[in-house]
C-alpha positions as CSV (number, residue, x, y, z in Angstrom):
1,X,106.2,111.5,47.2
2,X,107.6,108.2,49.0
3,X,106.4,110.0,52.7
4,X,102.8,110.7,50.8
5,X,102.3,106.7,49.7
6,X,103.5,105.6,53.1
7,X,101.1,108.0,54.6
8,X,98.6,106.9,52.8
9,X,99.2,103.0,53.2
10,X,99.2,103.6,56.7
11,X,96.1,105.2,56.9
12,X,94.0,102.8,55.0
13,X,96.0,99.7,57.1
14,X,94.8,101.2,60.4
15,X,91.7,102.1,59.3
16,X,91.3,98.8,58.0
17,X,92.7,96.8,61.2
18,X,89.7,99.2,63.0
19,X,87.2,98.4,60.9
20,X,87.9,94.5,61.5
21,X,87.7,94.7,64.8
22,X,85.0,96.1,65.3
23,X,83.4,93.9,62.6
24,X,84.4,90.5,64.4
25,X,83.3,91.8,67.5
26,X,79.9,92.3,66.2
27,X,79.9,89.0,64.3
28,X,81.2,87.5,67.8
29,X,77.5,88.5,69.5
30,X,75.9,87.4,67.3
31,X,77.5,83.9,66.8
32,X,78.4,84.9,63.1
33,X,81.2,83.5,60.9
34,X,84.3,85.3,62.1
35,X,87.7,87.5,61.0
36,X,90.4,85.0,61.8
37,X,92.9,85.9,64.0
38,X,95.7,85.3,61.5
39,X,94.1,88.0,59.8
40,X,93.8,90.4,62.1
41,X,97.3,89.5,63.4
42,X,98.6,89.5,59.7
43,X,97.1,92.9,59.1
44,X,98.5,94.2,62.7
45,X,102.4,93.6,61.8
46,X,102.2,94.8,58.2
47,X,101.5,98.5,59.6
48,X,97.8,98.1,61.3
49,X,98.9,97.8,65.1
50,X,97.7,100.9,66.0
51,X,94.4,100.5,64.3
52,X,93.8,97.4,65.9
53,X,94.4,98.3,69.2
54,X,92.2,101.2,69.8
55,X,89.7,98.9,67.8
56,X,90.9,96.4,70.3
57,X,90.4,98.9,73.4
58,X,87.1,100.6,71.9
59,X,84.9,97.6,71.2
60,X,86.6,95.6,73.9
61,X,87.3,93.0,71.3
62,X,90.5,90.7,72.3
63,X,91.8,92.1,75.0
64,X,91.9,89.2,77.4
65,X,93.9,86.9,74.7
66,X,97.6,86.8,75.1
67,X,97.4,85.8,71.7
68,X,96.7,89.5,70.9
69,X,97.7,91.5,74.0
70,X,101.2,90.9,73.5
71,X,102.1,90.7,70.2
72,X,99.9,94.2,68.8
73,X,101.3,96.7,71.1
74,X,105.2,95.0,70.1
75,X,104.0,95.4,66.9
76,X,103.2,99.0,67.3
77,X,106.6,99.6,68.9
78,X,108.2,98.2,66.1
79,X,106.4,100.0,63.5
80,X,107.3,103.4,66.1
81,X,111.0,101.8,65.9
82,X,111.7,101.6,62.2
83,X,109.7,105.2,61.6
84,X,112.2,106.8,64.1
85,X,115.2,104.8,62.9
86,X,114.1,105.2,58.7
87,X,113.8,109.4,59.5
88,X,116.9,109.8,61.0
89,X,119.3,107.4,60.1
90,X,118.2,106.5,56.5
């Protein structure tokens, strides 16, 4: 039941990170009031890394800022990290 509602979580995270990107970057061509990047950053390191970065890498949305090239994929290994380490050792 736990692995179902963690499943689940994850899902609609990611999904969720996606969905934001590719929201602000539409909002960004068009000059539109904008998803902060706390936000986005927030929703990255509470399990939506890997949503965000292939939302990051589809709509090539963020991907010259430092501000989110380095700290989303260290969030993904992290979140890669404590799955591995919570499976086998917990």
């Amino acid at each position: 039941m736990e692995n179902t509602l963690l499943f689940i979580y994850l899902a609609a995270i990611n999904l969720l990170a996606f969905i934001l990107c590719v929201i602000d970057k539409y909002k960004a061509v068009r000059n539109l009031y904008r998803i902060s990047e706390k936000t986005l950053l927030l929703i990255a390191f509470f399990g939506g890394a890997f949503g965000l970065l292939i939302g990051m890498v589809t709509v090539r949305h963020k991907t010259k800022k430092v501000k989110f090239t380095i700290p989303v994929p260290l969030f993904l290994i992290l979140h890669i990290f404590l799955a591995v380490y919570f499976k086998y050792y917990i």
